[in-house]
C-alpha positions in Angstrom: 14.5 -99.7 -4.3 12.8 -100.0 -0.5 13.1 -98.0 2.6 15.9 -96.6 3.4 18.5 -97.8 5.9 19.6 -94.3 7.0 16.4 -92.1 7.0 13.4 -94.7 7.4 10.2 -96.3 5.7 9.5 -92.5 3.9 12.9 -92.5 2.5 14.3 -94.2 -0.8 18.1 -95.2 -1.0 19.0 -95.3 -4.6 22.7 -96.8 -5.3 24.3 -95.5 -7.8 27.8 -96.4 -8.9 30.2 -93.6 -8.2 33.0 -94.1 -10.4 30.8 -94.4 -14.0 27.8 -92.6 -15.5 24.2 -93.4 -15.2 22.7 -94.0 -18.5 19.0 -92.6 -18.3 16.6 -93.5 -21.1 13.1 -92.4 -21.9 10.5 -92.8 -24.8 9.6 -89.3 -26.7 6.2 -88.3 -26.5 4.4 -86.3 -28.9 2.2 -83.7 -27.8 -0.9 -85.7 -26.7 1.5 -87.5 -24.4 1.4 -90.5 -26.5 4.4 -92.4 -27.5 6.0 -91.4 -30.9 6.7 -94.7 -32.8 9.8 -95.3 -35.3 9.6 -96.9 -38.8 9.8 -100.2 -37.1 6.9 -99.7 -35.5 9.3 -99.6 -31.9 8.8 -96.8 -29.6 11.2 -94.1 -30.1 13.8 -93.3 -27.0 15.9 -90.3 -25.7 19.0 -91.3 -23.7 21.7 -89.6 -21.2 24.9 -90.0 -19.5 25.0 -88.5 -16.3 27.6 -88.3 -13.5 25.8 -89.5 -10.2 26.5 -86.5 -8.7 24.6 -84.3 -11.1 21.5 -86.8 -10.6 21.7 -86.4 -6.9 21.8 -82.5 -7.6 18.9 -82.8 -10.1 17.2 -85.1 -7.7 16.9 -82.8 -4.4 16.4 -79.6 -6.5 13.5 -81.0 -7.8 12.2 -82.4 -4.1 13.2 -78.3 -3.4 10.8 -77.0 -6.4 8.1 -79.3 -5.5 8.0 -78.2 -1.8 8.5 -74.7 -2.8 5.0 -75.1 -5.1 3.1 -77.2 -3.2 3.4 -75.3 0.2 1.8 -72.1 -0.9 3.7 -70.0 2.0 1.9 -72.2 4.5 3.8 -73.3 7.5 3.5 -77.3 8.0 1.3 -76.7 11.0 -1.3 -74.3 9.7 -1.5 -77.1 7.0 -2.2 -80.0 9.6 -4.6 -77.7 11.4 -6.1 -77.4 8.2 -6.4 -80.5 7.4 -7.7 -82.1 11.1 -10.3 -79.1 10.5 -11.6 -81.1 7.3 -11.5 -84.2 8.5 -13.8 -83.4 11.4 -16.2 -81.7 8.7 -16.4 -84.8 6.7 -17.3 -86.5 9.9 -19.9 -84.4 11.1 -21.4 -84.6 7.4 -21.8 -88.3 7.9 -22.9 -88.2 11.4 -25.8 -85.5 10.7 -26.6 -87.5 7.9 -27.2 -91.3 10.2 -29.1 -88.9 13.0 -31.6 -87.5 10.1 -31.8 -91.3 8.6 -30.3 -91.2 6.0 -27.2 -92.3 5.0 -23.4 -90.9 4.6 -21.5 -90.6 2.0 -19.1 -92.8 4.5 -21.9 -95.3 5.0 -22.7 -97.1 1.0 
């Protein structure tokens, strides 16, 4: 999977074949988040069919979801602003730090 063709470097084509189901597999975790293992000793796996476009569905509802937790009802550029805001505060930290001889966090 690299960039894609269509959308650019921060994009991700992923092919899938249109005319058959995607078989998706996975290995069940207990609730530590370690694998469970079978009698053999093998890790022990879930597995799907899914119809491409179901996956695609699934795919950008859960791109929606994230974006929808992750922005906090913050508009993109009260974000940026934020985040140029801390920058510059972890820059002045290390430059107060060189002017009163010691040295920045930035500096080691």
């Amino acid at each position: 999977m690299g960039p894609s063709a269509l959308r650019g470097e921060r994009w991700r084509d992923l092919p899938l074949p249109a005319d058959r189901q995607v078989l998706l597999r996975r290995s069940v975790l207990d609730a530590e988040g370690n694998p469970v293992l079978g009698e053999d000793g093998r890790r022990v796996r879930e597995s799907a069919r899914v119809d491409p476009a179901e996956l695609r569905d699934a795919i950008v509802e859960g791109r929606r979801r994230w974006a929808r937790e992750h922005s906090q009802g913050r508009a993109l550029g009260t974000r940026a602003s934020e985040a140029r805001e801390g920058s510059r505060g972890i820059a002045g930290d290390a430059r107060q730090a060189r002017e009163q001889g010691g040295r920045g966090q930035w500096d080691e």
